[in-house]
C-alpha positions, -999 to +999 in steps of 0.1 A: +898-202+544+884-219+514+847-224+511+829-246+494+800-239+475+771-271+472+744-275+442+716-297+448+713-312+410+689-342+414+661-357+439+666-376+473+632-396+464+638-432+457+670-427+475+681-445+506+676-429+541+710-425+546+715-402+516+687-380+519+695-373+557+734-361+545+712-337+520+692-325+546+717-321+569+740-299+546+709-279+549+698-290+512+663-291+504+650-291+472+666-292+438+688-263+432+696-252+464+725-240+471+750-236+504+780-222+508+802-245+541+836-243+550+860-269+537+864-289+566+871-324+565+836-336+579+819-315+545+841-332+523+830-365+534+791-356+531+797-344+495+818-377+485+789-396+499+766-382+475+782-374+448+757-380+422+731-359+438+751-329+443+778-304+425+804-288+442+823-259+434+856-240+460+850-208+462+876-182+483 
């Protein structure tokens, strides 16, 4: 299965509350982090919420 590889690239300070909790919960923390999740359908929809905050990369 494909995995998907997460990049923390800017701050969740000044950000709204909703944003930095998605951060945190994909276990992001401080700015270049980096997790590796499974490309499930609930991930996808954390990264497209914060886009601008994160880079994503697939990975096999």
């Amino acid at each position: 299965m494909t995995k998907l590889q997460v990049t923390q690239t800017k701050s969740g300070i000044g950000r709204k509350q909703n944003q930095r909790n998605t951060l945190r919960s994909l276990g992001l923390k401080r700015i270049g982090d980096v997790v590796v999740k499974e490309d499930r359908p609930e991930i996808r929809g954390m990264v497209e919420s914060i886009p601008h905050l994160v880079n994503v990369q697939e990975v096999d």
